[in-house]
C-alpha positions as CSV (number, residue, x, y, z in Angstrom):
1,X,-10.5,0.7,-23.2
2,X,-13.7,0.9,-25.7
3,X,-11.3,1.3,-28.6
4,X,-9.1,-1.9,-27.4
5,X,-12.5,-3.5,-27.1
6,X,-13.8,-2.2,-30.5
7,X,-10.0,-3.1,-32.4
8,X,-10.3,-6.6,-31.1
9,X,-13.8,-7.2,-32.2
10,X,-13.4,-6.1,-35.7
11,X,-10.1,-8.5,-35.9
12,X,-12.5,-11.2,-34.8
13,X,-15.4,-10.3,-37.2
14,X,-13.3,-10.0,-40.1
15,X,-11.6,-13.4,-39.5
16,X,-15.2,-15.0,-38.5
17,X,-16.5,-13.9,-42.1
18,X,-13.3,-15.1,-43.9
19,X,-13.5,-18.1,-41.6
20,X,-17.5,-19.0,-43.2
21,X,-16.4,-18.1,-46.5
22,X,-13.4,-20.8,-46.6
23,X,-16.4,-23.3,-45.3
24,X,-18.8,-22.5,-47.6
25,X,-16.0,-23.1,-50.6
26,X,-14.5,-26.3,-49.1
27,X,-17.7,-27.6,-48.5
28,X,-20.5,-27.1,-50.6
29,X,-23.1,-29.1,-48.6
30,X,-22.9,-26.5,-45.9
31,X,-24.2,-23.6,-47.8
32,X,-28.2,-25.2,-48.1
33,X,-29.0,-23.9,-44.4
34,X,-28.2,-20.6,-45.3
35,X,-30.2,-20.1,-48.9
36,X,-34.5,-19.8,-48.7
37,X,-36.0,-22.2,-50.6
38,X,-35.6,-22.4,-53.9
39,X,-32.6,-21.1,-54.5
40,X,-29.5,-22.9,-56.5
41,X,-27.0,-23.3,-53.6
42,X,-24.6,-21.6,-56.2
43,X,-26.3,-18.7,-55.4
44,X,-24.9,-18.0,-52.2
45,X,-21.7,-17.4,-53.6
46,X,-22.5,-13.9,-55.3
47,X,-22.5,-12.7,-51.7
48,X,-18.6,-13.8,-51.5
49,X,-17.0,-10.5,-53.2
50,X,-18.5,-7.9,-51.1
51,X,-18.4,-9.9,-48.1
52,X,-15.1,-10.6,-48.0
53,X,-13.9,-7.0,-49.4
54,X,-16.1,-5.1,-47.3
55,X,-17.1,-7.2,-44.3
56,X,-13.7,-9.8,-43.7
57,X,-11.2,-7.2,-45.3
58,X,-12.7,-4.1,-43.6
59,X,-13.0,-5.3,-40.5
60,X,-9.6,-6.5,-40.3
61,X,-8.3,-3.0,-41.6
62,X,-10.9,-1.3,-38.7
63,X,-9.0,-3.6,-36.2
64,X,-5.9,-2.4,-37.4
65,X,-6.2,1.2,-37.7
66,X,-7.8,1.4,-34.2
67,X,-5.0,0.0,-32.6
68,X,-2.4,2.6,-34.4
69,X,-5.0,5.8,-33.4
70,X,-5.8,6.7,-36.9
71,X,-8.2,9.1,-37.9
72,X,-9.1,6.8,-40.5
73,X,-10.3,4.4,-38.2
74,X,-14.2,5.7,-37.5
75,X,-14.6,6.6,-41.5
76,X,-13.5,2.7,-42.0
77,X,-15.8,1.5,-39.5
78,X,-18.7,2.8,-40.5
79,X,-18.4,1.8,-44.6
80,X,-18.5,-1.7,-42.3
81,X,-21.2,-1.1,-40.2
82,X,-22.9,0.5,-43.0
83,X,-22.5,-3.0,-45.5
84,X,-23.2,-5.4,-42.9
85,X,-26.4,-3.7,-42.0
86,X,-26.9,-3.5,-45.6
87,X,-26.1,-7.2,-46.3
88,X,-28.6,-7.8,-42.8
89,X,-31.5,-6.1,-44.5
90,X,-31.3,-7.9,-47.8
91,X,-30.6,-11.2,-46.0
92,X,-33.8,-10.5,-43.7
93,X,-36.1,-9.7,-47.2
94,X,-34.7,-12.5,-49.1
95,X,-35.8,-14.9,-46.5
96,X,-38.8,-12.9,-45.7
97,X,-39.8,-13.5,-48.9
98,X,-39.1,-17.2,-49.4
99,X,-39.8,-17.9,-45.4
100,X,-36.9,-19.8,-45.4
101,X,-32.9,-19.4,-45.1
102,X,-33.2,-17.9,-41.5
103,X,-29.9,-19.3,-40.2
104,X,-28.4,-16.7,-42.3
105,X,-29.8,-13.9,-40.9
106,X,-29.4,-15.1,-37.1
107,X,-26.1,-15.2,-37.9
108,X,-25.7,-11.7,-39.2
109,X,-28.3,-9.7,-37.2
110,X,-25.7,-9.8,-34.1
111,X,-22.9,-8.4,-36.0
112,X,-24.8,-5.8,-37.5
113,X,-26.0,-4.4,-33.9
114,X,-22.4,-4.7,-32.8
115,X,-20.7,-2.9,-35.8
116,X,-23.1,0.0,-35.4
117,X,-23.1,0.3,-31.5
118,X,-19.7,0.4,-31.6
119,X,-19.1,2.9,-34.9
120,X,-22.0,4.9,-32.5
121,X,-20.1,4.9,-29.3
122,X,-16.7,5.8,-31.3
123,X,-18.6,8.5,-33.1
124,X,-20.4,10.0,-29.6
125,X,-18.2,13.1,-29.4
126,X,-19.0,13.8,-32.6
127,X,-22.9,13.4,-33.1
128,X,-25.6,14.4,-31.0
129,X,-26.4,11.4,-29.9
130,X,-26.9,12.9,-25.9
131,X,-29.3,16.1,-25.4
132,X,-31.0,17.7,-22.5
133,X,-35.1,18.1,-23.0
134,X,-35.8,21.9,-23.2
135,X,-38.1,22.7,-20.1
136,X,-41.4,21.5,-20.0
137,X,-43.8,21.0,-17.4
138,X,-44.0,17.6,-15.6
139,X,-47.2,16.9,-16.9
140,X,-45.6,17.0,-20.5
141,X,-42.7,15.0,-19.3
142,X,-44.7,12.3,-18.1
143,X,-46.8,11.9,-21.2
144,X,-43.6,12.3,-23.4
145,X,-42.3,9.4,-21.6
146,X,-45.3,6.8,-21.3
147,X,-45.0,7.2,-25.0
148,X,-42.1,6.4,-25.1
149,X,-42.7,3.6,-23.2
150,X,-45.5,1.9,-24.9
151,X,-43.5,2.5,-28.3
152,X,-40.3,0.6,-26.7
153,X,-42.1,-2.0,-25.1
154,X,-44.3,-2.7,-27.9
155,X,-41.5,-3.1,-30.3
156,X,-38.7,-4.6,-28.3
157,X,-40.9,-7.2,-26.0
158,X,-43.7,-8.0,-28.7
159,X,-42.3,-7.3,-32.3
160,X,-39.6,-8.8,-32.0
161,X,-40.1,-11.8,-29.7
162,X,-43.1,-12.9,-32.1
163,X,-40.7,-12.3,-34.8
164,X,-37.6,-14.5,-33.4
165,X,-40.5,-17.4,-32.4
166,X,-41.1,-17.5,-36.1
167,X,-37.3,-17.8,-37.0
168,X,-37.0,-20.7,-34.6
169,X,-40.1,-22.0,-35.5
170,X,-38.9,-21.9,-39.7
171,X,-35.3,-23.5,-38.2
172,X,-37.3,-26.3,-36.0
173,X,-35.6,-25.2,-32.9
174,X,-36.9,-26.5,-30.1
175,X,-38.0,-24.6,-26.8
176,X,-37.2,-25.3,-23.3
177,X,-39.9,-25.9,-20.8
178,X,-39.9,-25.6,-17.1
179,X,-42.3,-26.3,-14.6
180,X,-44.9,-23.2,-14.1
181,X,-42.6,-20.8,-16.0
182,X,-45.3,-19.1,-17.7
183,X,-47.1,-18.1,-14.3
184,X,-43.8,-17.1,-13.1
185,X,-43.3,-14.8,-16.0
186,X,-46.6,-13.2,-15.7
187,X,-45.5,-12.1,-12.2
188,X,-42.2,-11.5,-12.4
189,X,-43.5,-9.5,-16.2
190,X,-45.7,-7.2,-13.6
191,X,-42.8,-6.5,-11.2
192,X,-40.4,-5.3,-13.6
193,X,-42.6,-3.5,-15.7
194,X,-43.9,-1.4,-12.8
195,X,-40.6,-0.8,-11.3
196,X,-39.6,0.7,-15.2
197,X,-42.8,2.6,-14.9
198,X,-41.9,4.1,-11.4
199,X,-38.6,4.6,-13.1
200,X,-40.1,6.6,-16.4
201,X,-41.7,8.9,-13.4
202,X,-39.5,9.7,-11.6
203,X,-37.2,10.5,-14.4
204,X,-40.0,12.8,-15.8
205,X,-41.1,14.3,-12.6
206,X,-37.7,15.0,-11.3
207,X,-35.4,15.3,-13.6
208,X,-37.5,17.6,-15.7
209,X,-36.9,14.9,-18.7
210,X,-37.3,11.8,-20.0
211,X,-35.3,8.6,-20.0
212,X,-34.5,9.1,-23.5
213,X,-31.2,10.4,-24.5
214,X,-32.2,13.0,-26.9
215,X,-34.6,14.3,-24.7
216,X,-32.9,13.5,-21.3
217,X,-33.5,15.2,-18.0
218,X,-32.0,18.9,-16.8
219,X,-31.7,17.7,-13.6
220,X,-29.7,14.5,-12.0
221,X,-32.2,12.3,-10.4
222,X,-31.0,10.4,-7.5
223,X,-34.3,9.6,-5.7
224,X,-37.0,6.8,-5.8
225,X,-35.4,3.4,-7.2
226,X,-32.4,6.0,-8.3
227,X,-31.8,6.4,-4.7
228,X,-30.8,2.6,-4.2
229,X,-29.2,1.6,-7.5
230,X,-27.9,3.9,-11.1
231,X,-29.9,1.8,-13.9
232,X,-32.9,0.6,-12.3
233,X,-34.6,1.3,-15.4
234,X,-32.0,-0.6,-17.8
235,X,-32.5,-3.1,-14.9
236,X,-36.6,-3.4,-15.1
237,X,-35.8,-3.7,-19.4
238,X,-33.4,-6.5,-19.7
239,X,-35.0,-8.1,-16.6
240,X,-38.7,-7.9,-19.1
241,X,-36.8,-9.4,-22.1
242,X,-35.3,-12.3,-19.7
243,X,-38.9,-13.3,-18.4
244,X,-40.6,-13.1,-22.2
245,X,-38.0,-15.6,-23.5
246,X,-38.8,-17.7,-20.4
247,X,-42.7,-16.8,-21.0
248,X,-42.2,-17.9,-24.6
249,X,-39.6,-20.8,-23.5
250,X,-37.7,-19.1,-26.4
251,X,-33.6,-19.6,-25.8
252,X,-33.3,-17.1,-29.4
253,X,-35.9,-14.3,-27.3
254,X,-33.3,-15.3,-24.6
255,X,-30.2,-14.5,-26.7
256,X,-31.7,-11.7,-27.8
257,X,-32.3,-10.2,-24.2
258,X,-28.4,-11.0,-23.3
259,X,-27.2,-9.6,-26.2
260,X,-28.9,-6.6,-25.7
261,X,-28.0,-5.9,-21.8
262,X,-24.0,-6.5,-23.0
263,X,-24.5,-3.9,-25.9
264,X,-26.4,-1.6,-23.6
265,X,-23.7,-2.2,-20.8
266,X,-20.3,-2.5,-22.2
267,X,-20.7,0.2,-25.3
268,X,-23.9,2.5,-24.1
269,X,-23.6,3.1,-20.6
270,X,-20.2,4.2,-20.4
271,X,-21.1,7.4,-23.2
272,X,-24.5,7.8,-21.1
273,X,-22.1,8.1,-18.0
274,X,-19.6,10.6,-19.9
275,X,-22.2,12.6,-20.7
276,X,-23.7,12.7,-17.0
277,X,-20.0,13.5,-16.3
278,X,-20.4,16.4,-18.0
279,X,-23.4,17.6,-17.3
280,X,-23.4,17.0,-13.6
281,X,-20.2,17.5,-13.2
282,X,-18.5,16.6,-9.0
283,X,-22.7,15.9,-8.1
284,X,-22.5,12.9,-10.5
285,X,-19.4,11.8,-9.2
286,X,-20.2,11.5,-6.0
287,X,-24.1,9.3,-6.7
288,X,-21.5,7.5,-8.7
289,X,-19.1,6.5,-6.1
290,X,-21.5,5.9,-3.4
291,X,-24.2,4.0,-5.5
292,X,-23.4,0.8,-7.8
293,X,-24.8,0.2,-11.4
294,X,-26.2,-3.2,-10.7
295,X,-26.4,-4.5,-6.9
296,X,-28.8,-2.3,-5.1
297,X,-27.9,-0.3,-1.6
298,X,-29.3,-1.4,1.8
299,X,-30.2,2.4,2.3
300,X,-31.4,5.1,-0.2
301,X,-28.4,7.5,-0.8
302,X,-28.5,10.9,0.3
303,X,-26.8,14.0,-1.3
């Protein structure tokens, strides 16, 4: 299923970038959004080689060899995930640099996080990306993971929220606006955040771990929020991003926040769920069957 999903996104990207690159040649008025000031609009077209050879052409030959089962398929995909995040970087200094040209890089920001979450999930069995936390005490745990925390939260609900507001700020994008939502965020902003807190504690205090997947816990934790739903920590994370973008009355922070709750749930949680599979074995299985990903129980499940 995640290699039918992967095949048909890679025929879609690859056919998307040939798609711009026949617009951009056919009409040459529609290239000016995507250049920072100052630049010749002629410009733009040096990009055309490599994007079309590596990006359209690559993508299309992922599709293809994903579909037949080839070996050659995750070597292919990650030359692409590896030049659109390359072509995503350069984009992101060029307008850096100029403050300008930003459409350009809202464009291909999303398509570099997919091509890599995907060439990641394909690649799971392969690199380390899962690994239980040697023992520790839970004192350690818990510190370990309000790091973690504070790192995440600063980054993903600050950094880059104040980063997007100046991208839609640059394009003139307006923002929406709704009758006390700020109040409302605060509150609902407190909520969530202490449930992911509870969450982060319990992880560390039970599962001898942390919520990180290179350092996760020894132990399946199925009690505290756990008991009444699987991800209430994934849930307390997208549910922040939502409530900053409607904070901010940002609808890019709010693209941003749905983008990265379908990455997270359609190509990361099904590897985190393997690899609970594994380690848990028929104990994971059966929290699994009796306790939904999403829609919280009436009653806390008991082993």
């Amino acid at each position: 299923m995640r290699r039918s999903f992967a095949s048909v996104y890679f025929v879609l990207q690859g056919l998307a970038v040939a798609a711009w690159w026949t617009l951009l040649t056919v009409e040459p008025a529609a290239r000016s959004p995507f250049l920072p000031p100052g630049n010749h609009p002629s410009a733009l077209l040096a990009f055309a080689a490599p994007d079309l050879s590596l990006l359209a052409a690559g993508s299309l030959l992922t599709g293809f060899l994903l579909v037949r089962g080839s070996g050659w398929a995750l070597p292919v995909m990650w030359l692409v995930a590896g030049a659109v995040d390359y072509a995503t970087l350069q984009v992101l200094a060029w307008s850096a640099l100029a403050d300008g040209g930003w459409l350009g890089f809202v464009l291909m920001a999303p398509t570099a996080l997919l091509s890599t979450a995907l060439a990641l999930d394909l690649a799971a069995g392969q690199l380390p990306l899962f690994r239980q936390a040697e023992h520790a005490s839970p004192r350690w745990n818990v510190a370990k993971t309000l790091l973690q925390i504070v790192v995440f939260w600063t980054f993903f609900l600050a950094v880059i929220p104040c980063f997007l507001l100046h991208i839609e700020s640059s394009l003139g994008w307006p923002r929406f606006a709704l009758a006390g939502q700020r109040p409302l965020a605060a509150v609902l902003f407190a909520a969530l955040s202490a449930l992911g807190l509870v969450c982060g504690w319990t992880l560390a205090h039970r599962g001898d771990g942390t919520p990180l997947p290179l350092d996760a816990t020894r132990r399946l934790v199925i009690a505290g929020p756990y008991a009444y739903v699987r991800n209430p920590m994934a849930i307390a994370g997208f549910g922040q991003g939502v409530v900053v973008a409607l904070g901010l009355g940002s609808w890019l922070v709010l693209a941003y926040a749905t983008l990265g709750s379908a990455i997270w749930n359609w190509v990361v949680r099904p590897s985190e769920e393997a690899d609970l599979a594994r380690n848990f074995g028929a104990e994971y299985e059966r929290y699994r069957a009796a306790v939904t990903c999403w829609i919280p129980r009436r009653w806390p499940y008991r082993a």
